[in-house]
C-alpha positions in Angstrom: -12.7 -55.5 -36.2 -12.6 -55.6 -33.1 -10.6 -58.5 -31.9 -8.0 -57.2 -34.5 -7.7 -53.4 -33.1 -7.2 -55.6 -29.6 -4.1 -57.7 -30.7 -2.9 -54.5 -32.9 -3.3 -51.9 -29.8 -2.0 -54.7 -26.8 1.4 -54.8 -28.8 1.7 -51.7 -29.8 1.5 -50.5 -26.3 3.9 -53.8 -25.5 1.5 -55.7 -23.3 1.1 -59.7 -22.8 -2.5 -61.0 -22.3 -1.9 -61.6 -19.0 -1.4 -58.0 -17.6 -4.3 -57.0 -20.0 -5.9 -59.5 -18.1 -5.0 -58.2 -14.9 -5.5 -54.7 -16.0 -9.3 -55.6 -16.8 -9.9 -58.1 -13.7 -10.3 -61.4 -15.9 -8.1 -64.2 -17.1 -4.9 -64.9 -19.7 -7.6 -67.0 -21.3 -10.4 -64.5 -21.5 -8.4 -61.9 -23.4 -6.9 -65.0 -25.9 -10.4 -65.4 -26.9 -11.7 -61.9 -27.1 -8.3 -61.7 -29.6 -9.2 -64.7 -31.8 -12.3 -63.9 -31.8 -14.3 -66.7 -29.8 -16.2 -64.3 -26.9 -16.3 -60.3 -26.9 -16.2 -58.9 -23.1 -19.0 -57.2 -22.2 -19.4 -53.0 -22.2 -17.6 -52.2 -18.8 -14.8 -54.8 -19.7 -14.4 -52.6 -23.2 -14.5 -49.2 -21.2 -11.2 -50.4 -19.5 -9.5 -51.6 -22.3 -10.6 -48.2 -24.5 -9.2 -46.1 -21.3 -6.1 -48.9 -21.4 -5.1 -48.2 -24.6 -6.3 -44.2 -25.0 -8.8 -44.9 -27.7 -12.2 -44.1 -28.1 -14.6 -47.4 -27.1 -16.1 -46.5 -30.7 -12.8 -46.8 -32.0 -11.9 -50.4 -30.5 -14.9 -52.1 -31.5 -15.2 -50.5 -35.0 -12.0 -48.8 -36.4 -11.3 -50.5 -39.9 -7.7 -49.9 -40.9 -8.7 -50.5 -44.8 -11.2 -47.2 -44.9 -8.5 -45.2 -43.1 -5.2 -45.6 -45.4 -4.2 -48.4 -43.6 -3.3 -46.7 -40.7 -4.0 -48.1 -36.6 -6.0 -46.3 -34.1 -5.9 -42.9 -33.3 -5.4 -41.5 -29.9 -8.5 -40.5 -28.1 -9.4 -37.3 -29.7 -7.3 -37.7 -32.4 -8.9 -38.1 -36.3 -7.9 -38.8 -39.9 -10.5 -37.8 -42.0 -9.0 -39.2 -45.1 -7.4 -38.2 -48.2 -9.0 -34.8 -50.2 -7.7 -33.7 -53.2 -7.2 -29.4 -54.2 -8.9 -28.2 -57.0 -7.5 -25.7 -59.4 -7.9 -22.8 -57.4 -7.0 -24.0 -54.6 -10.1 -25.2 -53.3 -10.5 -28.4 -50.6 -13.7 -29.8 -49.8 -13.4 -30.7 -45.9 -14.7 -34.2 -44.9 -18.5 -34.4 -43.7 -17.7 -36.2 -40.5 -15.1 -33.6 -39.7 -17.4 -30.7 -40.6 -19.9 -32.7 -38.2 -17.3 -33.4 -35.2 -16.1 -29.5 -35.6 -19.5 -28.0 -36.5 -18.4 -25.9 -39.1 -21.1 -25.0 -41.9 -21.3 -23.4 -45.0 -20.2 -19.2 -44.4 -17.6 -20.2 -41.3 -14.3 -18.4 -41.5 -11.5 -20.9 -41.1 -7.6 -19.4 -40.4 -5.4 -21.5 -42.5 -2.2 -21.8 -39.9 0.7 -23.7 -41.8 4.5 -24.3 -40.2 6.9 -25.7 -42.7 8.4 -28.5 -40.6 4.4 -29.5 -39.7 2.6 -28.9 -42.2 -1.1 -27.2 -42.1 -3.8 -26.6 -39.7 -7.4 -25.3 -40.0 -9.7 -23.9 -37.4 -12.3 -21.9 -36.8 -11.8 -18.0 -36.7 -13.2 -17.8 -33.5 -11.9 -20.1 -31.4 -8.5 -18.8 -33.0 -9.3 -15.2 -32.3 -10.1 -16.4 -28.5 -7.0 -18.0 -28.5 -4.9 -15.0 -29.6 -6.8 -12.7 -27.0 -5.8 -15.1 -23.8 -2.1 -15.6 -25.0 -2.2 -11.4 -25.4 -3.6 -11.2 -21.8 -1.2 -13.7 -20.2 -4.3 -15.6 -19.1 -3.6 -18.4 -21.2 -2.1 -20.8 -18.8 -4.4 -19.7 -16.3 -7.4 -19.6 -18.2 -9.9 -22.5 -18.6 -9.5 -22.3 -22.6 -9.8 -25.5 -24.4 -6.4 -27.0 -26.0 -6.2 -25.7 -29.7 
């Protein structure tokens, strides 16, 4: 896992070994054998490569491709939850580790926001309703309101 999320996320930002190497303070050789797979750097060498790339360091060193429709590594922050299917009336069952990471529980009230270019979003009515009231007040930009 992770010596392949290395070599996928190194050229997909367009990197060489050696200015991973350079970026992370050890050699062209060191990062050839963290990517086949012969040594693993230690924790604070994977903290720099995880801020490097803009990935989670839980994400480098286990992200599996194959559980997540064959899709690379998400941005920091960033999640797919996978694939749920809608039930005849309409009905979708949210995804345990996103009802974990977004503590929603049974009785929440989710808005259902949907733009036809984009496609859907779900959030919680609260931090929706919050949202609403600063852009109303003008105190969005100002305020310290988490991103949506």
């Amino acid at each position: 896992m992770f010596q392949d999320n290395l070599l996928q996320m190194r050229k997909l930002k367009g990197f060489t070994q050696e200015e991973i190497a350079e970026k992370v303070g050890v050699s062209r050789q060191a990062v050839a054998k963290w990517e086949a797979g012969e040594t693993v750097p230690d924790l604070d060498k994977c903290k720099v490569l995880a801020e490097i790339f803009e990935v989670s360091l839980d994400d480098l060193a286990n992200y599996e491709p194959e559980e997540n429709l064959g899709l690379g590594l998400p941005p920091k922050g960033k999640h797919l939850f996978g694939v749920v299917t809608v039930g005849d009336k309409g009905q979708v069952v949210i995804p345990a580790k996103a009802r974990k990471l977004f503590e929603i529980s049974p009785g929440d009230q989710l808005v259902v926001l949907g733009d036809e270019g984009q496609g859907l979003a779900i959030m919680k009515s609260e931090k929706f309703l919050a949202l609403a009231d600063a852009i109303r007040s003008g105190n969005y930009m100002t305020s310290n309101f988490p991103e949506p």
